[in-house]
N, CA, C and O atoms as CSV, one atom per row, in Angstrom:
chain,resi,resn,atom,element,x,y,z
A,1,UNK,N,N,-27.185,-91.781,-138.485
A,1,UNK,CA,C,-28.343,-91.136,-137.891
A,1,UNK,C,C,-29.550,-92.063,-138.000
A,1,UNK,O,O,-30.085,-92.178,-139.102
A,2,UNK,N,N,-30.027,-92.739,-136.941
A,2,UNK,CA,C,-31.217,-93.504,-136.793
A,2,UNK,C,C,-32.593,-92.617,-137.028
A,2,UNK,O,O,-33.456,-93.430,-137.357
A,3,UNK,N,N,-33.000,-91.648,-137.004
A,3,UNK,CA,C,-33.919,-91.024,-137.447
A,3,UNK,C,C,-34.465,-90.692,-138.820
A,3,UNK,O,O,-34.047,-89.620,-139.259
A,4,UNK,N,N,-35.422,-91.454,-139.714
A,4,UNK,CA,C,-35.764,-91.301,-140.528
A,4,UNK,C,C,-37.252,-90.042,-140.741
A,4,UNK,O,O,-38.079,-89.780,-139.868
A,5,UNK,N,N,-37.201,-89.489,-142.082
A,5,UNK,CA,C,-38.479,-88.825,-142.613
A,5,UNK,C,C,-39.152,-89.878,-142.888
A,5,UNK,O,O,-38.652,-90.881,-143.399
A,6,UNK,N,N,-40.594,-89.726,-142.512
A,6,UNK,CA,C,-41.750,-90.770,-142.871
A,6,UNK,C,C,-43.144,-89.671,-143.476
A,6,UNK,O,O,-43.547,-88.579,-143.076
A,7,UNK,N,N,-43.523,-90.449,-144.438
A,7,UNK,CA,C,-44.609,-89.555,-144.800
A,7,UNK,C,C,-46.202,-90.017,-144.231
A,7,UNK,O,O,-46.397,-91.230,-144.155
A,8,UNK,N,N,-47.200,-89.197,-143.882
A,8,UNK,CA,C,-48.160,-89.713,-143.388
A,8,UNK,C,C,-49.119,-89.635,-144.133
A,8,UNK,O,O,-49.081,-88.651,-144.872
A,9,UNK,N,N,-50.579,-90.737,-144.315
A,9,UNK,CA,C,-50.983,-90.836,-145.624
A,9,UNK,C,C,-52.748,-90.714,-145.009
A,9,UNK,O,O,-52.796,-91.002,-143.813
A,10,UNK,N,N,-53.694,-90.465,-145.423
A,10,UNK,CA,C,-55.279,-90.465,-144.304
A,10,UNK,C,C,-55.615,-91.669,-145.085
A,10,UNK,O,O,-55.265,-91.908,-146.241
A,11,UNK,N,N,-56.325,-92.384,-144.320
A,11,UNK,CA,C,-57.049,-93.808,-144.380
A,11,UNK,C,C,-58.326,-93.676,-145.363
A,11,UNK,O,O,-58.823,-94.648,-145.930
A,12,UNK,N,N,-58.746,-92.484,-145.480
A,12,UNK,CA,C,-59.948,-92.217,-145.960
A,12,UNK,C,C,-60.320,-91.372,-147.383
A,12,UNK,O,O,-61.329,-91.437,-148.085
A,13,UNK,N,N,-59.091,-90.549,-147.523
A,13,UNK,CA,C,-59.090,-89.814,-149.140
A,13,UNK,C,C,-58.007,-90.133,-149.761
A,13,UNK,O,O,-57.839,-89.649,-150.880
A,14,UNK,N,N,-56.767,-91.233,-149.069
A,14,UNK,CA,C,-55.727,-91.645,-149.166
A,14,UNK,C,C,-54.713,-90.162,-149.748
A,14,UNK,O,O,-53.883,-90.325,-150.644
A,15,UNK,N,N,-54.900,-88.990,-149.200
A,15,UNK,CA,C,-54.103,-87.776,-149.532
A,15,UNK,C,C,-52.881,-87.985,-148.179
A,15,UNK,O,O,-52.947,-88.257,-146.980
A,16,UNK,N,N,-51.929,-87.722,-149.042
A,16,UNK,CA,C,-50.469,-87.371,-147.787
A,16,UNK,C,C,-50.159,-85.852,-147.281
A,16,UNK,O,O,-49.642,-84.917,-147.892
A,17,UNK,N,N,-50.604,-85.929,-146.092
A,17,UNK,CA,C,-50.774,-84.234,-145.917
A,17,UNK,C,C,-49.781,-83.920,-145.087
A,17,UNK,O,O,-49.641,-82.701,-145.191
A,18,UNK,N,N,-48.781,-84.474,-144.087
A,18,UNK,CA,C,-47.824,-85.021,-142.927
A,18,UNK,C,C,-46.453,-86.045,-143.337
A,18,UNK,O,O,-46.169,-87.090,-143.922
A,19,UNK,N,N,-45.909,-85.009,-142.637
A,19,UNK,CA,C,-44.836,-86.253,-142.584
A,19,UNK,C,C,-43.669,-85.463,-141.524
A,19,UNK,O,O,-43.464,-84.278,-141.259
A,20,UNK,N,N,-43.089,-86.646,-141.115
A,20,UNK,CA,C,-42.928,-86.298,-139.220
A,20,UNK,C,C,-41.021,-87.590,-139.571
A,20,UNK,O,O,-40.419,-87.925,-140.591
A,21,UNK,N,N,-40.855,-87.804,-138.362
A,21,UNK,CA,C,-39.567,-88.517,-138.632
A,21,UNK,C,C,-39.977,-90.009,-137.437
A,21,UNK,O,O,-41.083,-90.408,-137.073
A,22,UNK,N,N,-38.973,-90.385,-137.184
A,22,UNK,CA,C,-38.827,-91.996,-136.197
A,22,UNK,C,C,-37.914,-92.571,-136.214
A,22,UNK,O,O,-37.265,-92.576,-137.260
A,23,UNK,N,N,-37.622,-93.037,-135.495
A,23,UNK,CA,C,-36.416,-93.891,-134.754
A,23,UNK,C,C,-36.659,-94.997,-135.506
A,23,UNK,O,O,-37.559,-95.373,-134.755
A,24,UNK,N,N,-36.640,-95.691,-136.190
A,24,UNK,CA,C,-36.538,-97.058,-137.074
A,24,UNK,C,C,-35.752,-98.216,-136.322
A,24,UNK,O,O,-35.751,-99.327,-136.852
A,25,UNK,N,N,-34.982,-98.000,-134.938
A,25,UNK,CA,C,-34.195,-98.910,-134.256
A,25,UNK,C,C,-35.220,-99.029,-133.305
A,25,UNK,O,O,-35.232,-100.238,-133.073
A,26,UNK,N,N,-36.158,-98.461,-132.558
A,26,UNK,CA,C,-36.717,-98.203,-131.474
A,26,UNK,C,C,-38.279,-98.564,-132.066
A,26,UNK,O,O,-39.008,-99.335,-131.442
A,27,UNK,N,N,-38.616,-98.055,-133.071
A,27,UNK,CA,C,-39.858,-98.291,-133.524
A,27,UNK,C,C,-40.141,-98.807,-134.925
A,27,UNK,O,O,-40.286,-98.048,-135.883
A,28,UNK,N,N,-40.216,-100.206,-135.007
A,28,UNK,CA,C,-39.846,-101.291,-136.225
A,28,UNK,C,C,-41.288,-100.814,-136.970
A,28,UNK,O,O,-41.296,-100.213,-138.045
A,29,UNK,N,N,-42.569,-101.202,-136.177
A,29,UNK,CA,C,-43.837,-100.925,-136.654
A,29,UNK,C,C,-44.426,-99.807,-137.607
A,29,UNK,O,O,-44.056,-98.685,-137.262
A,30,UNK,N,N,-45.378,-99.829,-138.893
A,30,UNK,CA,C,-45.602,-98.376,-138.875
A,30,UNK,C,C,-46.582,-97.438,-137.777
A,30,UNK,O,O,-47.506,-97.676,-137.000
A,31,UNK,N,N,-46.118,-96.729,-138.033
A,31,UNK,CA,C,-46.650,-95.402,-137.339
A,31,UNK,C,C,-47.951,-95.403,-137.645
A,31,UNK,O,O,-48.324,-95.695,-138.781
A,32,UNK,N,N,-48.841,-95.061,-136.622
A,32,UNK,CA,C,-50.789,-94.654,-136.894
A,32,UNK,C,C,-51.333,-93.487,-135.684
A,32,UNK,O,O,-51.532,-93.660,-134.482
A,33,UNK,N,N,-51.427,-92.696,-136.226
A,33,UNK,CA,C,-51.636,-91.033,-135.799
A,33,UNK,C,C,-53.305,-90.706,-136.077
A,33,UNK,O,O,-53.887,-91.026,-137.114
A,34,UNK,N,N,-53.819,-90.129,-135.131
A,34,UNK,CA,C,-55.198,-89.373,-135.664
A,34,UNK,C,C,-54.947,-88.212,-136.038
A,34,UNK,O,O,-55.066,-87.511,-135.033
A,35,UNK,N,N,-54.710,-87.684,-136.770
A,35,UNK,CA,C,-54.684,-85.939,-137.215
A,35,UNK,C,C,-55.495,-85.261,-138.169
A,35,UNK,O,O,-56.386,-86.052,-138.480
A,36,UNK,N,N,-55.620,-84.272,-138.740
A,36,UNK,CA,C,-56.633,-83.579,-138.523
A,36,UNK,C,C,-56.005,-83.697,-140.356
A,36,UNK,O,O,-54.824,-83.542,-140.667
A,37,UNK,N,N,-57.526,-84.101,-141.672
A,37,UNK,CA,C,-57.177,-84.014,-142.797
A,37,UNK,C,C,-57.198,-82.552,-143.456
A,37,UNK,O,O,-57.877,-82.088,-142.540
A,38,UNK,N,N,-57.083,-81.883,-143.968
A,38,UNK,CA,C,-58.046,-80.717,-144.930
A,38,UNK,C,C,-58.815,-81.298,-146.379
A,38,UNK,O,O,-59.710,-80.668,-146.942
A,39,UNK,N,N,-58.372,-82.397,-146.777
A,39,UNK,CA,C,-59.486,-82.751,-147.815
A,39,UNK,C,C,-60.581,-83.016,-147.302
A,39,UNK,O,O,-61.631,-82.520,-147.710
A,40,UNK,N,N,-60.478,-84.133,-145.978
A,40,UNK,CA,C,-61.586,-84.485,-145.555
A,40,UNK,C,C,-62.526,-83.688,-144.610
A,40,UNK,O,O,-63.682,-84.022,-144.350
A,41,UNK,N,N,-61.801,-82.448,-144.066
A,41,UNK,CA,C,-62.334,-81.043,-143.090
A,41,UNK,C,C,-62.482,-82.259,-141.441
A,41,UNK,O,O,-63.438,-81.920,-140.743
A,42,UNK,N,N,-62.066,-82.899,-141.145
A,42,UNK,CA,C,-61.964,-83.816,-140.342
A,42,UNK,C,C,-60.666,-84.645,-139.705
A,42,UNK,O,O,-59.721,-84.991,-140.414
A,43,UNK,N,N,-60.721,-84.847,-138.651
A,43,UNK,CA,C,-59.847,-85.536,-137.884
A,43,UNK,C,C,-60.884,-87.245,-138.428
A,43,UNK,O,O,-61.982,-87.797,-138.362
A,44,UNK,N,N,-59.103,-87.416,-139.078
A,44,UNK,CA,C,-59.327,-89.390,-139.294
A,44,UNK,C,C,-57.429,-89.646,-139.364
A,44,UNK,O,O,-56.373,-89.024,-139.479
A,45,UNK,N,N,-57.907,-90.815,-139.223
A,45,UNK,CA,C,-56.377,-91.512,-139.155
A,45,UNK,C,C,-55.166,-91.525,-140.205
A,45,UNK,O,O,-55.317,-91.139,-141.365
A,46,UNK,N,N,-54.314,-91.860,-139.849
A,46,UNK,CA,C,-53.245,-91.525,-141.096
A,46,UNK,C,C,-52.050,-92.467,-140.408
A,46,UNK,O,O,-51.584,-92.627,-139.280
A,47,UNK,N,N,-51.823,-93.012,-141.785
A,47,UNK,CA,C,-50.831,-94.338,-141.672
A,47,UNK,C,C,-49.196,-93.923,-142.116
A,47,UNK,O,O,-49.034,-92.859,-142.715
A,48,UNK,N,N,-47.983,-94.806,-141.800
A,48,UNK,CA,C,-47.074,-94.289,-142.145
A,48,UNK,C,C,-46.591,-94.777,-143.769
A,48,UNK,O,O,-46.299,-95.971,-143.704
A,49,UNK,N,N,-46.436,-94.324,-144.996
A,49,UNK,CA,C,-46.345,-94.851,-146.422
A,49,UNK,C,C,-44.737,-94.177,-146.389
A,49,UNK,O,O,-44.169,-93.343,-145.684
A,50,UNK,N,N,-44.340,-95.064,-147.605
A,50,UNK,CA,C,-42.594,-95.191,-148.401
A,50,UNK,C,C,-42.960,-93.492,-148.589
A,50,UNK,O,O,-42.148,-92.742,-149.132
């Protein structure tokens, strides 16, 4: 199964609030999403972490 769990991490309070899956054959790169934090009460970015 090429589909991995990835956890998503915010750029800005570094809290992991997300985590979503990906094709790891199709998409080598990490993942970078704008979504919406609750620590930060704000939409900021969020990176893909181990």
């Amino acid at each position: 199964m090429p589909r991995e769990i990835i956890t998503m991490q915010c750029e800005e309070c570094k809290n992991r609030n997300y985590s979503t899956t990906k094709n790891r054959k199709t998409m080598t790169e990490r993942l970078e999403l704008k979504k919406f934090c609750n620590t930060c009460r704000k939409h900021t970015g969020h990176k893909e972490v181990k």
